[in-house]
C-alpha positions, 0 to 999 in steps of 0.5 A: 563531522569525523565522528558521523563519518566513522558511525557511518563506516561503521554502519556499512561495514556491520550492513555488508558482513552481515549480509554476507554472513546471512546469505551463506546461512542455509535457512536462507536458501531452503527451497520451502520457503516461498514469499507472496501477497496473500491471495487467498483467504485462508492465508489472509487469516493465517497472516492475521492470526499471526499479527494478533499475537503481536498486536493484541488486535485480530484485525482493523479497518485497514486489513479489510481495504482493497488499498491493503496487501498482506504478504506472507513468507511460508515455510511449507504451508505455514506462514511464518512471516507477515507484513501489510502494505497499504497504499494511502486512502481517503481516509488516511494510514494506519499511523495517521492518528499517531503522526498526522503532522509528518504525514500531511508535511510529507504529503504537502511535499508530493510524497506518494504515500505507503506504509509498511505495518505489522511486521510479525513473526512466528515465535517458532522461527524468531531466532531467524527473525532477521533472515525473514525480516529482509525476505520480506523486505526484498518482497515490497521492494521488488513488488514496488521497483516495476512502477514508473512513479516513485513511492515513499514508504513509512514504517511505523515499528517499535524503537528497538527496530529502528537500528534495524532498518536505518543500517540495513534498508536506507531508512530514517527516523522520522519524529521523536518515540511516541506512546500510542494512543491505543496502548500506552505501553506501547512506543512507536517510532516513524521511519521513512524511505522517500522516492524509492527506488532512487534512494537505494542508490545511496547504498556505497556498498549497493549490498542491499541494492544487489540483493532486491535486483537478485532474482529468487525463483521462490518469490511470486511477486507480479510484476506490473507498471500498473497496479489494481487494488481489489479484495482478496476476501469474499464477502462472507470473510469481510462479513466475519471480521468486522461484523461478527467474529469482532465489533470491528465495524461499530468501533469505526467514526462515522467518516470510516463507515461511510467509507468502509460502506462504499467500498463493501457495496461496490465490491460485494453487491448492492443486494447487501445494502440492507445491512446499512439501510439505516445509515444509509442517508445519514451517510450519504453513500456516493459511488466507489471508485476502484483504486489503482495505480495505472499510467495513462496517456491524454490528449488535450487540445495540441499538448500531449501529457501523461499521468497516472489515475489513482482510482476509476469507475466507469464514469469517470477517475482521478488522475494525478498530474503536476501540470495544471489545465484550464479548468473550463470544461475541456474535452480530452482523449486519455489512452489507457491499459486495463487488464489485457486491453488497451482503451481510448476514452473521451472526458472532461475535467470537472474538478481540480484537486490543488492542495496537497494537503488533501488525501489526494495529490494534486490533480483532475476528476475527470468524467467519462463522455464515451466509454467503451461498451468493452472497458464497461464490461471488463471493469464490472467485475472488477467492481464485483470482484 
């Protein structure tokens, strides 16, 4: 017990030095450099080269999906720093495969699923790598601390990073090393924060608590207590990775080209069906809901309830919510923000989601009774984005 509590001193005294050694470094305060998400393509691809280098792998399923975000921290116009966030989908994380069993015991304990994955760095600023790695980190931090709902992230990183983030970020280890599946000379370690952002305030020292509520005029991070997911690439992009410039596409199993179909059909036009017409059946392609993260308010008989709905179409959506309803067919009233408008929507419950087990936490599948004519119209482009 003495001896943890002196490696534990000794963690915070190393975590709160250093910081401040880091901080007074003038790499730190160079007003070119600039954190985002990757709103462009032409970013997108650089972060993706850069992650090459260190994967080996030009792209995969999960940098192509809408629940993925790249942030990139340039230096001037070069992108010297990447990461990608992925929110869980129905198909599950990139380090499912990996660590199945930690991710669906995490699931089954309401944790809500992001993973942080392909840390890069470029070879000419690696002697600042550490500078970079908590710009970064500072980034999904802030990105995330406007939601109401609590996340768990997880960090799937070479053993060599674990001291890394278990010292300075409240990380822990999660499971034993493993080597991967897709490289066997490969080790992979999973870290997990769970419920952040009550866990930073655990930090005794609150260093690293000061440093993400810091404000920095060079980090463009938008703030929102609702998050929409939609591409950053055009079709033509997309159409590149997965079908030309790699065999992205005919390397996926059948449950993740249904998936990765839906989600192409309903972002880039259905005029692009061809390209699928001989899998269409054999799939059997069902409508794609939009992902999000977006508080709502419901009305059901005399019980006021809030939730969040965690994808939407203009006939219905997912709403998660612990509190468990009669699932008769009842009508409800749910209120809303979508873009710049608010919206008051009738539907009923068709379905009830109760094992956590699932890609889905426990909640209801609603359909819409009367949709606004001005939320139909404001979603459409977001289906066509």
């Amino acid at each position: 017990m003495i001896k943890k509590t002196i490696i534990k001193i000794q963690k915070n005294y190393k975590k709160k030095n250093q910081m401040q050694k880091w901080q007074k470094h003038d790499f730190f305060d160079d007003p070119h450099l600039h954190v985002k998400v990757a709103d462009n393509s032409q970013d997108y691809e650089k972060a993706l080269n850069l992650m090459k280098t260190k994967t080996g792998q030009y792209c995969d399923l999960f940098d192509l999906l809408p629940q993925s975000k790249i942030i990139v921290l340039k230096y001037k116009d070069l992108v010297i720093g990447s990461v990608r966030v992925t929110f869980d989908t129905e198909i599950g994380l990139p380090s499912e495969f990996n660590f199945t069993t930690e991710l669906d015991t995490l699931r089954k304990n309401k944790h809500r699923l992001i993973e942080i994955s392909k840390l890069s760095i470029d070879l000419g600023f690696k002697h600042q790598s550490e500078i970079i790695s908590h710009f970064i980190m500072k980034y999904i931090f802030q990105y995330f601390g406007a939601l109401k709902t609590d996340c768990s992230f997880l960090f799937s990183t070479h053993p060599a990073l674990t001291d890394f983030f278990c010292t300075y970020w409240n990380f822990s280890v999660l499971g034993p090393e493993i080597r991967t599946t897709s490289n066997p000379f490969s080790k992979r370690q999973l870290l997990f924060l769970g419920h952040f952002p009550k866990a930073l305030k655990t930090d005794p020292d609150c260093v690293i608590k000061k440093f993400i509520e810091n404000q920095d005029y060079r980090f463009s991070v938008p703030y929102s207590k609702n998050i929409l997911f939609t591409p950053t690439l055009e079709a033509e992009d997309v159409d590149r990775l997965a079908f030309e410039r790699t065999n992205l596409f005919d390397s996926l199993n059948t449950k993740q080209k249904k998936f990765f179909i839906e989600m192409y059909l309903q972002f880039y036009g259905q005029q692009r069906l061809e390209k699928f017409l001989h899998q269409e059946k054999e799939l059997q392609l069902k409508e794609f809901r939009i992902p999000t993260m977006t508080q709502v308010q419901i009305r059901l008989d005399q019980m006021n309830l809030t939730g969040c709905i965690l994808d939407i179409s203009t006939q219905g959506c997912f709403i998660e919510m612990d509190k468990e309803l009669e699932i008769s067919p009842s009508q409800m009233t749910l209120q809303f923000r979508w873009g710049d408008h608010s919206y008051e929507i009738q539907g009923q419950v068709l379905w009830q989601n109760k094992s956590q087990m699932s890609r889905y936490p426990k909640g209801y599948g609603i359909r819409f009774e009367k949709a606004e004519e001005l939320f139909i119209s404001n979603l459409k482009p977001a289906l066509a984005a």
